[in-house]
C-alpha positions, 0 to 999 in steps of 0.5 A, a space after each residue: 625806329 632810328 630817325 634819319 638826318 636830312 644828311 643821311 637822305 643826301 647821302 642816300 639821294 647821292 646813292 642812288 644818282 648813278 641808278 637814277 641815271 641810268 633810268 632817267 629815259 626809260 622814266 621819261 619814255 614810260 610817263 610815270 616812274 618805274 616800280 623799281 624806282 618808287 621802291 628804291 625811293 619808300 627803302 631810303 625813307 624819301 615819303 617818311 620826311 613828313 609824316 608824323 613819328 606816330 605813325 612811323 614817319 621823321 617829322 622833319 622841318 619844313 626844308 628839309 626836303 631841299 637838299 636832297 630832292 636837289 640831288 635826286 634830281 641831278 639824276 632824274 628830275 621827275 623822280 626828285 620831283 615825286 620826292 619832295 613835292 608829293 613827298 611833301 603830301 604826308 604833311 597835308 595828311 597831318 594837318 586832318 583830323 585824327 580820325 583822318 590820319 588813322 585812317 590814312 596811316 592805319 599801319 606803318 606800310 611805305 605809302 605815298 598820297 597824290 593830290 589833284 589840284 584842278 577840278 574838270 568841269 564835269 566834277 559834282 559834289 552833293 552833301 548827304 548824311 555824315 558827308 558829300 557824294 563826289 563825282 568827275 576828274 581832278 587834274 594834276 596829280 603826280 605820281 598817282 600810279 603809284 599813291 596808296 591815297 589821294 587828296 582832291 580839290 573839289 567845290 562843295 557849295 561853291 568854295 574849294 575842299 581838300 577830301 581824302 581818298 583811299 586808292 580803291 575810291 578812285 580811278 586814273 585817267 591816262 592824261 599825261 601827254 606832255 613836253 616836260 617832267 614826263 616821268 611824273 606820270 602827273 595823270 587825272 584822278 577820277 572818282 565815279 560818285 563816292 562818298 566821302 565822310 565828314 572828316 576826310 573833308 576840310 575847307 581850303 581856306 581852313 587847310 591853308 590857315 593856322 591851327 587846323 584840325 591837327 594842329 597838336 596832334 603831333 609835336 611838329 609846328 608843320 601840321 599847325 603852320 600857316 601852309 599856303 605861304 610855305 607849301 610852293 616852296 617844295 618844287 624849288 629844290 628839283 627845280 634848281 638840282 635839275 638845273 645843276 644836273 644840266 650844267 653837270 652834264 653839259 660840262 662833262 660833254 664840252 670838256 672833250 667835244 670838237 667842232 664837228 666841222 673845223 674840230 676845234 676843242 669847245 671848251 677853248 672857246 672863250 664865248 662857251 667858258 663866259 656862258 657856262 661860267 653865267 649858268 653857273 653863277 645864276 644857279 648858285 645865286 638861285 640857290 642862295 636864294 632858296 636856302 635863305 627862304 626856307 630858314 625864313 620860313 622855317 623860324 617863322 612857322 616854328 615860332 607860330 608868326 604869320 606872315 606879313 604881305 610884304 613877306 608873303 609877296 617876297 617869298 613869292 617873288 622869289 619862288 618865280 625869280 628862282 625857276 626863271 633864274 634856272 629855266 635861262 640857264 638851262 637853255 642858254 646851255 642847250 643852246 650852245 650845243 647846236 643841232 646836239 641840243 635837240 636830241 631827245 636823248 641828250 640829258 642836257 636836252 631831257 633836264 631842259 625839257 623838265 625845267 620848263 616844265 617844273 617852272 609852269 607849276 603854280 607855286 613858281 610861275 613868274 607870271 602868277 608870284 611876280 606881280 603880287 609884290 608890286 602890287 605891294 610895293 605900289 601901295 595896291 591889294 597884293 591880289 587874291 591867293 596869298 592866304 589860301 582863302 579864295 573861292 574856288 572857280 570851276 
């Protein structure tokens, strides 16, 4: 198998934008991504970038999901968004046991995992021989229409699990009704009573940390790395491609568009050039930003450090600056173009629309990653969930 280059995926991602363009609407309208779409995606190899070369993957480096994902999203940012951030779920796979993986990746068919990260309040686990019997819904699993597997956050005995399950032990549950990222058909997985064996179970705070079960099954520092500092990173190249693909739209329209009352050229107004000259300059400053953390991320994983709370609630911190740095300039965008900036059909409007929705996701969410780091810089605890260790609520 000739192993692809993250430049060969760019390439691939610009492909496919015009195709991606084309099908944006009917994705949104749709609320998961069309058959055709996922087919496109398995052919160009976007669900391989994480999964192990043992069982027919790349095993790339953590980031290089970035780039690309900021291209697809130029086109559609739901199909970026199912891409990189559940693309990214090969290297969850990676870090169980063998037993786990071989299971998972029992032939080299194209697969993508789902995983649901909100236990509802009716979910129930009970240990029995060899395992735990579950049962209830698990929210937030993107792309599960179309996932060969799924891993759920579930609490046995009180503390969160990650558990595998393959497609035939679960159900989806319709619930995604949403403003944004429609087209990640991000539904509930509902597992009614199954047993899940030991090996396809692994506690979070054992999941999150270095050196799990599959750490040295693979060549890749990725199955071994400390994850919950790196993990969030995934949805920044959606977030910032779907803001360029904003601009880029929003451009395209203002080069020629009149006033639609005194038909003055638009783009002769020197308020519109200051404005979309500031999107502009925030988007590629968000940019800069996150192609500086991943090189951070990466040398600090490949060489095996842990990461300090001070780097720890850097990281973070700039994971909520980027989305906030993307959500304003997107909307400063949409609302220059008045009444037209409400149209559903205007990809400005839909780009908008999706940004707001990527930047409520955990691992972005100003409200969430911003205090951490003053707590920090304040001489206070940093707070839980920076080492993936904390109890889980249900």
């Amino acid at each position: 198998m000739i192993i692809p280059t993250v430049d060969d995926l760019t390439t691939r991602a610009e492909e496919l934008v015009p195709y991606l363009k084309d099908q944006a609407a009917t994705t949104e309208q749709n609320r998961t991504l069309p058959t055709e779409t996922v087919t496109k995606l398995h052919e160009a190899g976007f669900f391989r970038f994480f999964r192990p070369r043992a069982y027919g993957g790349f095993e790339m480096d953590w980031g290089s999901q970035y780039t690309f994902s900021k291209i697809l999203a130029h086109g559609c940012p739901s199909t970026a968004w199912i891409a990189a951030v559940v693309g990214q779920h090969s290297c969850h796979v990676g870090r169980f046991a063998r037993q786990a993986q071989d299971e998972v990746w029992a032939d080299d068919s194209d697969l993508l995992i789902a995983t649901g990260s909100v236990p509802r309040a009716n979910v129930k686990t009970e240990r029995v021989t060899g395992g735990v019997k579950v049962s209830g819904s698990v929210g937030f699993a993107s792309g599960v229409d179309h996932s060969g597997w799924a891993m759920a956050l579930v609490p046995i005995d009180g503390v969160g699990h990650q558990v595998l399950l393959p497609q035939r032990d679960y159900e989806v549950e319709d619930t995604w009704f949403v403003a944004g990222m429609r087209g990640t058909g991000t539904k509930d997985i509902h597992v009614p009573g199954t047993f899940v064996p030991d090996h396809r179970i692994m506690p979070s705070i054992t999941f999150n940390e270095q050196n799990p079960p599959g750490a040295g099954i693979h060549d890749s520092y990725i199955y071994a790395m400390e994850f919950a500092p790196v993990q969030g990173s995934s949805p920044l190249g959606p977030l910032i491609g779907t803001a360029e693909g904003a601009l880029g739209h929003y451009v395209a329209m203002t080069r020629t568009k009149k006033g639609a009352i005194f038909g003055n050229k638009v783009a002769e107004n020197a308020a519109v050039q200051m404005r979309v000259s500031e999107s502009a300059a925030e988007i590629h400053a968000a940019d800069i930003v996150a192609q500086n953390d991943f090189a951070f991320l990466h040398g600090a994983a490949k060489s095996g450090r842990r990461l300090s709370n001070e780097e720890r609630t850097a990281i973070v911190r700039n994971r909520a600056l980027i989305a906030k740095m993307c959500v304003r300039a997107t909307q400063r965008l949409v609302q220059m173009m008045g009444a037209a900036g409400l149209s559903d059909d205007n990809p400005v409007q839909r780009h908008y629309r999706d940004v707001q929705g990527m930047a409520t996701q955990i691992g972005v969410a100003f409200d969430v990653n911003m205090p951490p780091w003053g707590r920090w810089a304040l001489g206070l605890d940093p707070g839980p969930g920076l080492h993936g260790s904390e109890k889980l609520r249900v």
